[in-house]
C-alpha positions, 0 to 999 in steps of 0.5 A, spaced: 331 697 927 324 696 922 318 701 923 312 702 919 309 707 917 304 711 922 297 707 922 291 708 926 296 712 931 299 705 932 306 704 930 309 697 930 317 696 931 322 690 929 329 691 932 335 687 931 340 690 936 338 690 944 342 697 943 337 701 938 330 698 943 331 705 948 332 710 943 328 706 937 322 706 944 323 714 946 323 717 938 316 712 937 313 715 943 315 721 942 311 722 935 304 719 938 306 724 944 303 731 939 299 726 936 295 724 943 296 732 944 292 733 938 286 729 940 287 730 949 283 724 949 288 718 949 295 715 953 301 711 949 301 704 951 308 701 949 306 693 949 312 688 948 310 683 943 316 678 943 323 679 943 325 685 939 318 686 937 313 692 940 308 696 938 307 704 941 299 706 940 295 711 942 290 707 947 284 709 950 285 705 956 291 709 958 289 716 960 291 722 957 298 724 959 301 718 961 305 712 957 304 704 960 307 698 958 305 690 957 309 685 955 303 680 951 302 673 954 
């Protein structure tokens, strides 16, 4: 698994392996968790950008206390 740094609350994963997405997944969401705590403002939105590639970002479309999930077209 790749990540990079937390920027603009939105945090960008690369996995290699099916076997690290779940938990790759639940520790992103985890961390921008106490980061929409802070701000009570936004939800989490988890986006499936292609195969092994997604981002987990704190999104004002999403309302505070609740994660949703895309894939992009």
């Amino acid at each position: 698994m790749t990540t990079s740094t937390l920027e603009r609350q939105e945090i960008r994963l690369s996995f290699s392996s099916v076997d690290e997405v779940h938990a790759g997944l639940d520790s992103a969401v985890a961390t921008l968790i106490e980061a929409a705590a802070e701000n009570g403002r936004f939800g989490i939105l988890v986006t499936r950008h292609e195969p092994g590639t997604y981002t987990v970002a704190l999104d004002e479309s999403v309302p505070f206390g609740q994660t949703r999930e895309i894939v992009a077209a």
